[in-house]
DSSP file (Angstrom, degrees, kcal/mol; ACC not computed):
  #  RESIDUE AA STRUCTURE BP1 BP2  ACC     N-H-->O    O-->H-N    N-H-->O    O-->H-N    TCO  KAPPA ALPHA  PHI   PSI    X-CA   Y-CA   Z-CA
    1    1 A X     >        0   0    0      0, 0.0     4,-1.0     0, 0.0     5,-0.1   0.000 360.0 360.0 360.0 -31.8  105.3   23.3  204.8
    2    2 A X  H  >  +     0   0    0      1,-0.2     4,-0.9     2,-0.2     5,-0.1   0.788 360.0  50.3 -77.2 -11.8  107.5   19.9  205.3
    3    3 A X  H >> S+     0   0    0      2,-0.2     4,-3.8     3,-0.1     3,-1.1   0.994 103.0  58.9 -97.7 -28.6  104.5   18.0  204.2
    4    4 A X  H >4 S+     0   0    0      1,-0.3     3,-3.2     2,-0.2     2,-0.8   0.733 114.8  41.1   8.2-127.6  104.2   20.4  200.8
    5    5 A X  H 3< S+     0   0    0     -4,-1.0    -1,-0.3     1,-0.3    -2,-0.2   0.063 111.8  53.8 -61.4   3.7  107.9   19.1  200.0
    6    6 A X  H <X S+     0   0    0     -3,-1.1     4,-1.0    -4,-0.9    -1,-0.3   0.810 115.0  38.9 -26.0 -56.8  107.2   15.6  201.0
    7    7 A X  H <X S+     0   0    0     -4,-3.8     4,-5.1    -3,-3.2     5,-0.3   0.893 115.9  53.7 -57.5 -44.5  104.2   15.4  198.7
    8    8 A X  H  > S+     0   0    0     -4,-0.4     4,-2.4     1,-0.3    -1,-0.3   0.883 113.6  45.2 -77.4 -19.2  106.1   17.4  196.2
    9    9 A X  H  > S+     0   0    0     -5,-0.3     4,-1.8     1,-0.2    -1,-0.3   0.984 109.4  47.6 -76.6 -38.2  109.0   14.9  196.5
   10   10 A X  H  X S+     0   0    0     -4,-1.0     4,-1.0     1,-0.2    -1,-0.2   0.865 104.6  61.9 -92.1 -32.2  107.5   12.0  196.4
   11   11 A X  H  X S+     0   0    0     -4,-5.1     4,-2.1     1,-0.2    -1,-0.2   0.885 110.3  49.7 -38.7 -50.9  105.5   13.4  193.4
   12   12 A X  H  < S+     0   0    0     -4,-2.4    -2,-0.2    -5,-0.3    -1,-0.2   0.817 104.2  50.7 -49.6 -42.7  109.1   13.6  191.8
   13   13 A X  H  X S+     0   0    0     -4,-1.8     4,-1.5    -5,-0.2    -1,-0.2   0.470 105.7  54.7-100.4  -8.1  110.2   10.9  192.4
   14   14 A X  H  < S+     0   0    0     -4,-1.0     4,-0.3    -5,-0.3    -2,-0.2   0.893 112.7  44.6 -72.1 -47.4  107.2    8.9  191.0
   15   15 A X  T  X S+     0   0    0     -4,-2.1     4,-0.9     2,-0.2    -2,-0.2   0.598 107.5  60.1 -89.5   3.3  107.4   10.6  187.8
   16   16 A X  H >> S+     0   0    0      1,-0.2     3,-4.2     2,-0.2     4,-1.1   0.917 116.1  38.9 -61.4 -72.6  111.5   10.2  187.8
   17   17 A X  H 3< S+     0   0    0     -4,-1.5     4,-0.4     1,-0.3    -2,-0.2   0.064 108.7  52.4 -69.3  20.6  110.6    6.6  187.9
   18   18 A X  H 34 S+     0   0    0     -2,-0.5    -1,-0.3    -4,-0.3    50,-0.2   0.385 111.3  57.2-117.7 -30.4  107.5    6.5  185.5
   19   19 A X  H XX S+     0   0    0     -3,-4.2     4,-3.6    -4,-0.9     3,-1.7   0.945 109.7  44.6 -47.5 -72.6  110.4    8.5  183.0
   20   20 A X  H 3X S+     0   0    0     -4,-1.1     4,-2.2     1,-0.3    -2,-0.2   0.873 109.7  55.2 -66.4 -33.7  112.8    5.4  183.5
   21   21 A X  H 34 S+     0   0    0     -4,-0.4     4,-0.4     1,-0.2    -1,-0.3   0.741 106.8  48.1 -94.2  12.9  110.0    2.9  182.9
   22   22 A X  H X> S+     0   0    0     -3,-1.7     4,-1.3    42,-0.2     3,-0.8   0.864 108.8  54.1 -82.5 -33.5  109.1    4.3  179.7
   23   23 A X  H 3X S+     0   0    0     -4,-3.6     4,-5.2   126,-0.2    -2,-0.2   0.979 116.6  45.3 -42.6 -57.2  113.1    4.2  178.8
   24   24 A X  H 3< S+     0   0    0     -4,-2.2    -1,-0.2     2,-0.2    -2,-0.2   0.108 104.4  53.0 -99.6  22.8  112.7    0.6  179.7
   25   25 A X  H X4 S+     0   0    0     -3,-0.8     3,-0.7    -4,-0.4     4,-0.4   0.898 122.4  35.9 -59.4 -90.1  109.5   -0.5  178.0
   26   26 A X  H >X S+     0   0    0     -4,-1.3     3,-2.8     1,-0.3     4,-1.1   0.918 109.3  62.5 -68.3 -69.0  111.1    0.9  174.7
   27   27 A X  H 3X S+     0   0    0     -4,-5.2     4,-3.7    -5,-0.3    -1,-0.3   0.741 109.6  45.3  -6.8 -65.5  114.8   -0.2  175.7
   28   28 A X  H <4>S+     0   0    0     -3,-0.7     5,-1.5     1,-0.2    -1,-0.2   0.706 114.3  45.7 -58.6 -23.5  113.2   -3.8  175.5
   29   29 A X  I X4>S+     0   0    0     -3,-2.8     5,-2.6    -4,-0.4     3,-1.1   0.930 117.2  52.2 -60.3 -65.5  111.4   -2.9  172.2
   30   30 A X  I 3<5S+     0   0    0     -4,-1.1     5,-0.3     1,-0.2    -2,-0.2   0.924 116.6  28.1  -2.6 -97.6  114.9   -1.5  171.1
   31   31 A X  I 3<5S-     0   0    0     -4,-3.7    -1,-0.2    -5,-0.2    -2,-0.1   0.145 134.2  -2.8 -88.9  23.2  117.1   -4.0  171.7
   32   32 A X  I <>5S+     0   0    0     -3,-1.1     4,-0.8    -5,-0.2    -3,-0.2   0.365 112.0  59.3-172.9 -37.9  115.1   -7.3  171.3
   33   33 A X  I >><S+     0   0    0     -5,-1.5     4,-1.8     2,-0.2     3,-1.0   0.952 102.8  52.4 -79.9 -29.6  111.7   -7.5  170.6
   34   34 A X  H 3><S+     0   0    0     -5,-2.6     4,-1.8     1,-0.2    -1,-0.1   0.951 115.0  49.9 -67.9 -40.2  111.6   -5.5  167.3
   35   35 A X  H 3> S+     0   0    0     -6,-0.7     4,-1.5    -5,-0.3    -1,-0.2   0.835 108.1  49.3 -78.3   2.2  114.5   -8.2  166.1
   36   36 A X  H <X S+     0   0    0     -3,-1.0     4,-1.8    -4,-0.8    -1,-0.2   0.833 112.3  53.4 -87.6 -27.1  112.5  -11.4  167.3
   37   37 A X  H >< S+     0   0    0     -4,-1.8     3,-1.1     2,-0.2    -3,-0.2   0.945 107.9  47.5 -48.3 -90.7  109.6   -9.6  165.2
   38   38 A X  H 3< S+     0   0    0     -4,-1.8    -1,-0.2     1,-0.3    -2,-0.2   0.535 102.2  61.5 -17.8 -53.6  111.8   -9.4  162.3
   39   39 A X  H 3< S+     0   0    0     -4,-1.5    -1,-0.3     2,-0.1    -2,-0.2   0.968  92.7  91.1 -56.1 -64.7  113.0  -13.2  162.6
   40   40 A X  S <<>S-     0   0    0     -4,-1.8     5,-0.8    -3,-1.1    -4,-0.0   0.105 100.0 -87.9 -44.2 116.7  109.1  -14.2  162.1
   41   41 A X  T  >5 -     0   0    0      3,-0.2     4,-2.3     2,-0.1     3,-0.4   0.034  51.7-101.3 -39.0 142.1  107.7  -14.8  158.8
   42   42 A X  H  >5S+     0   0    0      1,-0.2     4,-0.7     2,-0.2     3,-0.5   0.818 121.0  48.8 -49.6 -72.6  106.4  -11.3  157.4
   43   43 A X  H >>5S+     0   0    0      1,-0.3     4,-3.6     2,-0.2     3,-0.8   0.785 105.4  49.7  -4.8 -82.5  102.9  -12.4  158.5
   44   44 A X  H 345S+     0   0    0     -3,-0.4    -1,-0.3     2,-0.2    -2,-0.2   0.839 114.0  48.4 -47.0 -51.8  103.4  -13.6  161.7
   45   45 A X  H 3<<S+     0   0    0     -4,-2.3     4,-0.4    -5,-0.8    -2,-0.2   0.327 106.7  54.5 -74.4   3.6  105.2  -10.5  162.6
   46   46 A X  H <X S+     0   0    0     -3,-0.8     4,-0.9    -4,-0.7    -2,-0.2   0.587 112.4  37.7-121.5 -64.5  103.1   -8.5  161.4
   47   47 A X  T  < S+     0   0    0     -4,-3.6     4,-0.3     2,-0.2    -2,-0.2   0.443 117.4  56.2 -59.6  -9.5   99.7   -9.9  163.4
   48   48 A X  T >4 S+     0   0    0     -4,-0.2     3,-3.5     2,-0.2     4,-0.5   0.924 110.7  39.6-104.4 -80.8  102.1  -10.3  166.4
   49   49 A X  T 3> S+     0   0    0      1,-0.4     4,-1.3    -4,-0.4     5,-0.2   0.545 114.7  56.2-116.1 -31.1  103.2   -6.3  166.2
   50   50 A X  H 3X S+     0   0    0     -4,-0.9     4,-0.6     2,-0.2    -1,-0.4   0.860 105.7  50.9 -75.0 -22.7   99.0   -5.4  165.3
   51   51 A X  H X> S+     0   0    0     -3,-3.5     3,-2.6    -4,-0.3     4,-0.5   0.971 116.4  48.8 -79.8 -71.5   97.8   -7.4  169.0
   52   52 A X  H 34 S+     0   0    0     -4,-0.5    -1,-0.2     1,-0.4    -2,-0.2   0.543 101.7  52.7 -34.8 -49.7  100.5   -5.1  170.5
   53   53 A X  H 3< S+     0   0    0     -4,-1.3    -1,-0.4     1,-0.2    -2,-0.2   0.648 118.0  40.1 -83.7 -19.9   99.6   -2.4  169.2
   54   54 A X  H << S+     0   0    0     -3,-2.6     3,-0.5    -4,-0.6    -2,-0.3   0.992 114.6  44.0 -81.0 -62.7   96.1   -3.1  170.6
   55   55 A X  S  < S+     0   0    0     -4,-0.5    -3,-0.2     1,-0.2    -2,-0.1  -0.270  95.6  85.8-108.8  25.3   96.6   -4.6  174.2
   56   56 A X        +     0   0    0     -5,-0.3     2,-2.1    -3,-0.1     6,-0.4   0.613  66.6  81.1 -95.8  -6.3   99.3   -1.9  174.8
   57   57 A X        +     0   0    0     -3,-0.5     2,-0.4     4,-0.1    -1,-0.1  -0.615  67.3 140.2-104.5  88.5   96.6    0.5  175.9
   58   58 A X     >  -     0   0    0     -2,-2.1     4,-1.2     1,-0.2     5,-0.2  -0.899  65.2-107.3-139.9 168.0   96.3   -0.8  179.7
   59   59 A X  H  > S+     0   0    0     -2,-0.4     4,-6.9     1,-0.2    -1,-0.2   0.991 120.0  45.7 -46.1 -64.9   95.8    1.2  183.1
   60   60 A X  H  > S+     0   0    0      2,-0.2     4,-3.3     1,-0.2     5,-0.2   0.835 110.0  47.8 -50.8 -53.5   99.4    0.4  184.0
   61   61 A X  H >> S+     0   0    0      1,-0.2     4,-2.0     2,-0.2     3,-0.5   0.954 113.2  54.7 -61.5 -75.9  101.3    1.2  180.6
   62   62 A X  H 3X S+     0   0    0     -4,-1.2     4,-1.3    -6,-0.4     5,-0.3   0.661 106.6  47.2  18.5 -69.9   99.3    4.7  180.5
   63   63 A X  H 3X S+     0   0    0     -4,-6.9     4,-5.1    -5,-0.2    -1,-0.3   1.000 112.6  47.1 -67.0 -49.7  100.1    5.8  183.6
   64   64 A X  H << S+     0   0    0     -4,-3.3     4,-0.3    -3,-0.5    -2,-0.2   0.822 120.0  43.7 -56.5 -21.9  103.9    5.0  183.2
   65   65 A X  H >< S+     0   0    0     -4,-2.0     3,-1.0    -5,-0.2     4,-0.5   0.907 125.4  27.6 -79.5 -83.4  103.8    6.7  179.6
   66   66 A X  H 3< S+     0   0    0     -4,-1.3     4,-0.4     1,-0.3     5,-0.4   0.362  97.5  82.4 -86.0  14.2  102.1    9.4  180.2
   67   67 A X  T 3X S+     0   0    0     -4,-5.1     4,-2.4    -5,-0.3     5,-0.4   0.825  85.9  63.2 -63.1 -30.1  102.6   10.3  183.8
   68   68 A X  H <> S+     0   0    0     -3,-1.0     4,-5.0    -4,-0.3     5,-0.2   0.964 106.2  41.9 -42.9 -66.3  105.8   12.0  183.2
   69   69 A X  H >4 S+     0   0    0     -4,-0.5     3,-3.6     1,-0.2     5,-0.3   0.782 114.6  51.1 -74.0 -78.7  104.4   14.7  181.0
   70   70 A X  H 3> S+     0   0    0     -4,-0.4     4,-3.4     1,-0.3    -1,-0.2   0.651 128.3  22.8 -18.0 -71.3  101.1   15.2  183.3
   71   71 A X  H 3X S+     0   0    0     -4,-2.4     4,-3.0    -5,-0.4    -1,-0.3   0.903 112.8  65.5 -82.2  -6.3  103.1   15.6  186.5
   72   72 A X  H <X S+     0   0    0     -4,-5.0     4,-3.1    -3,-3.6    -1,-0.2   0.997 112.3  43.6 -52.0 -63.8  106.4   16.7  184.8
   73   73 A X  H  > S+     0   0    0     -4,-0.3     4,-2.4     1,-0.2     5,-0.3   0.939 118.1  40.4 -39.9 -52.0  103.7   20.0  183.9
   74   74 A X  H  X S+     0   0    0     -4,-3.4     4,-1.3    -5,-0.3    -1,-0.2   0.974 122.0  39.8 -69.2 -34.9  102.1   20.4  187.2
   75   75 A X  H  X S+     0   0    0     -4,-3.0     4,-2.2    -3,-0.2     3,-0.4   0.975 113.4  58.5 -80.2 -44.0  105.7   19.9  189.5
   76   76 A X  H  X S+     0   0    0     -4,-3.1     4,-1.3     1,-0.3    -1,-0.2   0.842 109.9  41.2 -70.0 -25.8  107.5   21.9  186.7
   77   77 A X  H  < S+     0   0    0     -4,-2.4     4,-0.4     2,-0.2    -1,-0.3   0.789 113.7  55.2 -89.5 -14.1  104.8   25.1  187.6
   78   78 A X  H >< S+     0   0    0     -4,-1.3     3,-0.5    -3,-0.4    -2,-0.2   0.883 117.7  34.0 -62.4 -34.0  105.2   24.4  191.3
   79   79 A X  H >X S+     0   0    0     -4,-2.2     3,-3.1     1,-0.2     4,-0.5   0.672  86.0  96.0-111.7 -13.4  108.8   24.8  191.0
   80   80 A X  G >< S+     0   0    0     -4,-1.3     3,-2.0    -5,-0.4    -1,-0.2   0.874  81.1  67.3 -48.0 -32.7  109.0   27.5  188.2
   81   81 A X  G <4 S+     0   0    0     -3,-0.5    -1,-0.2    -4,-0.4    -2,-0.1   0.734  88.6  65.2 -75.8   6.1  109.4   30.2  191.4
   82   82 A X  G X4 S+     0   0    0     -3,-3.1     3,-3.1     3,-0.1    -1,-0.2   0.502  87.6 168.1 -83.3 -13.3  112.4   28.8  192.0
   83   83 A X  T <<  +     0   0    0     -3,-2.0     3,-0.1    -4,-0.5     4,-0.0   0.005  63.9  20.3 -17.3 136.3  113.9   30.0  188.8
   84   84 A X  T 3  S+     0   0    0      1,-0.1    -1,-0.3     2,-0.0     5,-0.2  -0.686  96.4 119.3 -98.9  13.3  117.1   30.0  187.9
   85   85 A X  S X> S-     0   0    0     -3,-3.1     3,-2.9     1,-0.1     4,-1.0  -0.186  70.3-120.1 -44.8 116.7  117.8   27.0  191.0
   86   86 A X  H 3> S+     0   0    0      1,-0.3     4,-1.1     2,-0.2     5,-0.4   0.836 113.2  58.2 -40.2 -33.3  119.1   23.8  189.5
   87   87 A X  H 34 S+     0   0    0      1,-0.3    -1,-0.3     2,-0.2    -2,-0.1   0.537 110.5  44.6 -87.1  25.4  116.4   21.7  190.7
   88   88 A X  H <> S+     0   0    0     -3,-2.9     4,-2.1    -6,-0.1     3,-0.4   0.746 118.1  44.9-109.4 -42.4  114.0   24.1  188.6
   89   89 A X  H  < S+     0   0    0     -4,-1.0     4,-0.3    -3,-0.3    -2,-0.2   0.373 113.5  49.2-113.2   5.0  116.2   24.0  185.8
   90   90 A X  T  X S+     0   0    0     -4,-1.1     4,-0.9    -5,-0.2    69,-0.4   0.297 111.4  53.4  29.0 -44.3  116.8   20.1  186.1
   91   91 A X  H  > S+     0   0    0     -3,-0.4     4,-2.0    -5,-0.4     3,-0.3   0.942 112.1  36.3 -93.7 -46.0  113.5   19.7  186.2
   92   92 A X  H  X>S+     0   0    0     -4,-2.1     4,-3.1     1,-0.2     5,-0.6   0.893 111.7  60.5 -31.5 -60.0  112.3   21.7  183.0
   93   93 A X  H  >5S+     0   0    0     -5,-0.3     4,-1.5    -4,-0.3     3,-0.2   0.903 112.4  39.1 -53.9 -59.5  115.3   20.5  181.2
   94   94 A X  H  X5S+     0   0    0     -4,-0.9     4,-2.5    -3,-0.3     5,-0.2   0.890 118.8  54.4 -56.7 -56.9  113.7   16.2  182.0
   95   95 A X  H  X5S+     0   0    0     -4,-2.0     4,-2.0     2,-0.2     5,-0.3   0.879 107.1  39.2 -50.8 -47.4  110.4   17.6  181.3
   96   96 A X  H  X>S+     0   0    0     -4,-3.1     4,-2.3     1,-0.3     5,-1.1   0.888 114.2  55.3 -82.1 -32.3  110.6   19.2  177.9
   97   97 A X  H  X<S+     0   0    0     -4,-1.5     4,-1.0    -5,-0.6    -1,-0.3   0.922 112.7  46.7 -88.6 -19.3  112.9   16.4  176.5
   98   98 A X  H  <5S+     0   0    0     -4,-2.5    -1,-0.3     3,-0.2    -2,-0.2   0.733 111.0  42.5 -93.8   4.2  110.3   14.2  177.5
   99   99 A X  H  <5S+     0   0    0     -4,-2.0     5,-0.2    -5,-0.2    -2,-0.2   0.674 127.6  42.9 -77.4 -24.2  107.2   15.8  176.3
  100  100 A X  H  <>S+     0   0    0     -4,-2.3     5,-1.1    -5,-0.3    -3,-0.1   0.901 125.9  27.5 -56.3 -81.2  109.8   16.4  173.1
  101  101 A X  T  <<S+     0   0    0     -5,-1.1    47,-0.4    -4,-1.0    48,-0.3   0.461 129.2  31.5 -80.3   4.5  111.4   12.9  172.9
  102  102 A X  T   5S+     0   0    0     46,-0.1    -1,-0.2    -5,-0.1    -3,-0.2   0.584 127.1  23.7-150.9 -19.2  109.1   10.6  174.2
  103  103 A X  T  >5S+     0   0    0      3,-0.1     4,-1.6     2,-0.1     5,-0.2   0.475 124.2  47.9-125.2 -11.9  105.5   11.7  173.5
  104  104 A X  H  >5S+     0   0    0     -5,-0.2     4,-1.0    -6,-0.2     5,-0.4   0.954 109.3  48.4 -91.6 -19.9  106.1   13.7  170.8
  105  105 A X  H  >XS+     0   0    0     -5,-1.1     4,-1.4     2,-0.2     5,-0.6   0.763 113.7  50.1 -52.2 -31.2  108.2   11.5  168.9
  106  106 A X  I  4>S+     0   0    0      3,-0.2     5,-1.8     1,-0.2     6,-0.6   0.966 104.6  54.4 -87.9 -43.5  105.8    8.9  169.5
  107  107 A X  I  <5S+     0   0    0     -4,-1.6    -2,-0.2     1,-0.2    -1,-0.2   0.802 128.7  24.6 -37.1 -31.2  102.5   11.2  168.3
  108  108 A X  I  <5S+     0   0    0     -4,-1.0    -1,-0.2    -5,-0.2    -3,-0.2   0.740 132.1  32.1-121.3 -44.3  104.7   11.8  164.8
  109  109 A X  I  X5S+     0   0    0     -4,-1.4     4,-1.1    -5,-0.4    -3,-0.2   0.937 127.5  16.1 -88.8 -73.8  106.9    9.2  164.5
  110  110 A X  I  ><S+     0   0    0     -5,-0.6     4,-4.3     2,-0.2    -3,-0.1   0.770 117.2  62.6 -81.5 -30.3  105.7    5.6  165.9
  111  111 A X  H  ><S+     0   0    0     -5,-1.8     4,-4.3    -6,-0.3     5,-0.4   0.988 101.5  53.8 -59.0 -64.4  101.9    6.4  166.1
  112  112 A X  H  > S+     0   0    0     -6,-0.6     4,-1.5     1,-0.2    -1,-0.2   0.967 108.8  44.6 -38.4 -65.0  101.7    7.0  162.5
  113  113 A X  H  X S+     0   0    0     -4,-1.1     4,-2.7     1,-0.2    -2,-0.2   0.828 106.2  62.0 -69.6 -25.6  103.3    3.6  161.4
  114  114 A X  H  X S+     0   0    0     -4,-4.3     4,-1.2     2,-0.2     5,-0.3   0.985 108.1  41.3 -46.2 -65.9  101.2    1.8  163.9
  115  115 A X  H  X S+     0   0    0     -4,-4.3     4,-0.7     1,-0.2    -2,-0.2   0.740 108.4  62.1 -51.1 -22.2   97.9    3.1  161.9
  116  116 A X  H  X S+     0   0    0     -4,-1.5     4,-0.6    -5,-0.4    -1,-0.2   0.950 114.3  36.1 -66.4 -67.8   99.8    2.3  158.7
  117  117 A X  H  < S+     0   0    0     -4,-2.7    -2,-0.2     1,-0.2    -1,-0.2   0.636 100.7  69.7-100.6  22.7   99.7   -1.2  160.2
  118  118 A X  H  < S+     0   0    0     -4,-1.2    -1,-0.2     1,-0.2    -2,-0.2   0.818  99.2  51.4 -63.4 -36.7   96.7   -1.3  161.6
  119  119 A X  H  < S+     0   0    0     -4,-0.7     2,-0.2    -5,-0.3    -1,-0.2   0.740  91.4  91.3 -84.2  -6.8   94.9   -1.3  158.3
  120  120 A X  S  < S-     0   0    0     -4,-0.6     2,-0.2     1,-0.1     0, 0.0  -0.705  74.5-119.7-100.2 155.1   96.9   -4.3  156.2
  121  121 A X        -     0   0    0     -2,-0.2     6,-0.1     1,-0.1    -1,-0.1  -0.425  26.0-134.7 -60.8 127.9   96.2   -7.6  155.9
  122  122 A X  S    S+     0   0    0     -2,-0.2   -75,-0.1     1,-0.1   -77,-0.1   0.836 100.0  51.6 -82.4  11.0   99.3   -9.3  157.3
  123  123 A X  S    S+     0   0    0    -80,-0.1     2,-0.2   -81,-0.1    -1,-0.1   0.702  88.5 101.2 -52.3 -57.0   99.4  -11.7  154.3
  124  124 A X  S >> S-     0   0    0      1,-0.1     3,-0.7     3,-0.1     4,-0.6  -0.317  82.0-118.9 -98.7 166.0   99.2   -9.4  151.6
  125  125 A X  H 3> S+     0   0    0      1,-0.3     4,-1.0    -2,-0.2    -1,-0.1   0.582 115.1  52.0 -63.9 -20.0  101.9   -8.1  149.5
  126  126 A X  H >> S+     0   0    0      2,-0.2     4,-1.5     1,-0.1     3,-0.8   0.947 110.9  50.5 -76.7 -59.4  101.1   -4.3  150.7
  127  127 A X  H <> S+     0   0    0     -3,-0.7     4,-1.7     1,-0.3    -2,-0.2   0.556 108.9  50.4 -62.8 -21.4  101.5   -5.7  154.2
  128  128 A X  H 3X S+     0   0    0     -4,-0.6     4,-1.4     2,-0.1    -1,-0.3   0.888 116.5  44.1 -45.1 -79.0  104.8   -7.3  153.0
  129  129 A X  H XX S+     0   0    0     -4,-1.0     3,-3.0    -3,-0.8     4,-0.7   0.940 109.6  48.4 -19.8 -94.7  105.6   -4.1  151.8
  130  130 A X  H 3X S+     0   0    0     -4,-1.5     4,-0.5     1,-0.3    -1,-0.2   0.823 111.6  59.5 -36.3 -56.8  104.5   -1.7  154.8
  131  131 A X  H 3X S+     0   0    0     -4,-1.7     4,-1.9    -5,-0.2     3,-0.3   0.704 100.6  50.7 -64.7 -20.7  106.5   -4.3  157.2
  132  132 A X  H <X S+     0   0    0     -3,-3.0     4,-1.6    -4,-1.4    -1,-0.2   0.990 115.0  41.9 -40.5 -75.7  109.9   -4.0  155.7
  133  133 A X  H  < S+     0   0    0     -4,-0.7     4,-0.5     2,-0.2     5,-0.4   0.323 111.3  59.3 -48.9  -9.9  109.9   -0.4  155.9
  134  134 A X  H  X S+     0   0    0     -4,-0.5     4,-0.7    -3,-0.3     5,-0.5   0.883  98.0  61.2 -95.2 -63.1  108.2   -0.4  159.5
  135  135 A X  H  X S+     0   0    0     -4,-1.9     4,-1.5     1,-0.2    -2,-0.2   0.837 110.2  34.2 -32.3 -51.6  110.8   -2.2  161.0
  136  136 A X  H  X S+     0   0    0     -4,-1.6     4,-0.6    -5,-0.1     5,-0.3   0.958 119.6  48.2 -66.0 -71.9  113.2   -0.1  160.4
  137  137 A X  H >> S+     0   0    0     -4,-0.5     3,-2.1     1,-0.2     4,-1.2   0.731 118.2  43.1 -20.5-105.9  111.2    3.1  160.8
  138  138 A X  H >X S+     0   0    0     -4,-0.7     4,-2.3    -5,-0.4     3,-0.5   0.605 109.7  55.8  29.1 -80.6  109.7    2.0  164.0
  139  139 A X  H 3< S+     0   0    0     -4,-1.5    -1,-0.3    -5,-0.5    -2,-0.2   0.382 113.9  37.5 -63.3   4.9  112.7    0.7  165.3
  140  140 A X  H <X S+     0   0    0     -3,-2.1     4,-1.8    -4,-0.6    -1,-0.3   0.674 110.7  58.8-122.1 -39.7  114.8    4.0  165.0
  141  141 A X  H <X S+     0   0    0     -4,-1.2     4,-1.3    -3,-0.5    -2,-0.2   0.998 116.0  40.1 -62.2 -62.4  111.8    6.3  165.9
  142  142 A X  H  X S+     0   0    0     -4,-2.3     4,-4.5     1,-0.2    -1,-0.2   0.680  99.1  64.5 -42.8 -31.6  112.0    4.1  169.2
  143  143 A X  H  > S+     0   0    0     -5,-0.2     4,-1.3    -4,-0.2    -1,-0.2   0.979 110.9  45.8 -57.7 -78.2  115.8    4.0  169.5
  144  144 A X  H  X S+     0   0    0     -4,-1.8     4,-3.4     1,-0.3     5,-0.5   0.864 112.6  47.9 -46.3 -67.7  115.1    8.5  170.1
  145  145 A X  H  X>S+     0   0    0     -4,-1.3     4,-3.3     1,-0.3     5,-0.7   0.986 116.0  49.7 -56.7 -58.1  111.9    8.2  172.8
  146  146 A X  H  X5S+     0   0    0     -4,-4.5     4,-1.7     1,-0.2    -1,-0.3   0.890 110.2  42.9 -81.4 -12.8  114.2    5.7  174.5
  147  147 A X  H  X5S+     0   0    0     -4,-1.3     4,-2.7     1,-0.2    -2,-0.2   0.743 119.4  44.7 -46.0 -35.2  117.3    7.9  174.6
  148  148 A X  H  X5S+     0   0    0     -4,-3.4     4,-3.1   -47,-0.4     5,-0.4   0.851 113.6  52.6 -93.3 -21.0  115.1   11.2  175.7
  149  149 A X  H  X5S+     0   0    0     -4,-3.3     4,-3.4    -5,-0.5  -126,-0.2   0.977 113.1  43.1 -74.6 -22.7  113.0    9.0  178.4
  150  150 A X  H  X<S+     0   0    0     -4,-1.7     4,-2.1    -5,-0.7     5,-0.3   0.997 117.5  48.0 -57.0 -62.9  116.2    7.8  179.8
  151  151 A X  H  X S+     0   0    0     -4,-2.7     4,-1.6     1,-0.2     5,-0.2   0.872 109.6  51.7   5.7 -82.7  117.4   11.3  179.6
  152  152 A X  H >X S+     0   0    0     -4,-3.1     3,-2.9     1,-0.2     4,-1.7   0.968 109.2  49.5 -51.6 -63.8  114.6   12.4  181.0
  153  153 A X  H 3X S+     0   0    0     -4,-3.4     4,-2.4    -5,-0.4    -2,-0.2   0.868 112.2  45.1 -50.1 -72.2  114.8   10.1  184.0
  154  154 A X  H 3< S+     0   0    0     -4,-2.1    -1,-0.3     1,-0.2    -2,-0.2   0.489 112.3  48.6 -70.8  -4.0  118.1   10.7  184.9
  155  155 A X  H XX S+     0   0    0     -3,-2.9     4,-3.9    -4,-1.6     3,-3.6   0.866 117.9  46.5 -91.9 -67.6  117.8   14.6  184.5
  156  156 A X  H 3X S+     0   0    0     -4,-1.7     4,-1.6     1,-0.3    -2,-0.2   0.929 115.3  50.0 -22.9 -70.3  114.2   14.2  187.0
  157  157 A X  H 3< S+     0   0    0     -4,-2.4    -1,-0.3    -5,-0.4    -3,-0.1   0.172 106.8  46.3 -79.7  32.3  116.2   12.1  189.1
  158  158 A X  H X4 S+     0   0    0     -3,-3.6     3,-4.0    -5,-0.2     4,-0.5   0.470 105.5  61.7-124.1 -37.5  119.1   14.4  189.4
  159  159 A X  H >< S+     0   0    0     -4,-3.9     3,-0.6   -69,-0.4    -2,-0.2   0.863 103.7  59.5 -58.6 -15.0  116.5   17.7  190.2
  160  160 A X  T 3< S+     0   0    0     -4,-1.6    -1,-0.3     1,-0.2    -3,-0.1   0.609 101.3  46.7 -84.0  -1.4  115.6   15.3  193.3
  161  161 A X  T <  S+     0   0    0     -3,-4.0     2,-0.2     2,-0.1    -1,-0.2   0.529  92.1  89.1-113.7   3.9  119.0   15.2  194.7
  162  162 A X  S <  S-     0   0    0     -3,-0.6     2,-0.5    -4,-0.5   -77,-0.0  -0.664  91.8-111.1 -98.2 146.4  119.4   19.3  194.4
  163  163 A X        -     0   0    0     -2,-0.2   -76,-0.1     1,-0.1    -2,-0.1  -0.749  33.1-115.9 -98.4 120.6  117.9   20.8  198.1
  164  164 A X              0   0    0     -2,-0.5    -1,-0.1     1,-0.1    -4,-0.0   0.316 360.0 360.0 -47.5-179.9  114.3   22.8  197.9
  165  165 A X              0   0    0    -80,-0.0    -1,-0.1     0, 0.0    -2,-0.1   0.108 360.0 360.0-129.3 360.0  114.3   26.0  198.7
């Protein structure tokens, strides 16, 4: 049974921290890269934000994005027979708001404007267009995914300090 709640701990505490380094992938989006985008001629920022959008899709990023919800689901039905315990209800509570706030906001919100500017030239005067309006939009959809992954992390990492059952 102790190695059961090892695993399952250490399971936890992977996807706490796979929560927090999605906050702090999009933090960094947040609060610096979207406005060094912005300084660049419309172009430039524009080709710079489409390679991104490309070379974001790596082992590493993957797992830290979407590890949360994957083992957030599986730990959160291991621990669903502990209903109504805090660390069951701690744990639900991290999970939902990041399946919520952080991959569904990005499926609806950011994903969308990505395709939007996948498909202009960055030159031309729709692409001009599109990137005004992205920036902001973007940058606000992101501001929410990184408020619920932080969330999320710090809710995850509070169900790890409540004692199994």
């Amino acid at each position: 049974m102790a190695t059961v709640h090892n695993l399952r701990f250490w399971l936890m505490l992977l996807t706490a921290l796979c929560s927090a380094l999605s906050a702090g992938i999009f933090f960094a989006f947040s609060t610096f890269v979207m406005q060094a985008l912005a300084q660049q001629p419309p172009a430039q920022g524009i080709a710079t934000m489409q390679s991104i959008n490309i070379t974001v899709f790596t082992p590493w990023f993957m797992a830290a994005f979407f590890g949360p919800a994957v083992l957030g689901i599986i730990l959160t039905l291991v621990l669903l027979p502990q209903w109504p315990h805090l660390v069951t209800v701690y744990w639900l509570a991290g999970t939902l708001i990041y399946l919520i706030g952080t991959i569904g906001v990005t499926v609806l919100g950011n994903i969308p404007l990505n395709d939007a500017l996948a498909i202009v030239t960055p030159d031309s005067t729709e692409g001009l267009r599109l990137w005004a309006k992205y920036l902001n939009n973007w940058t606000l959809w992101n501001h929410a995914r990184t408020a619920a992954a932080a969330i999320s992390a710090v809710l995850l990492a509070i169900a790890l300090c409540e004692p199994a059952q």
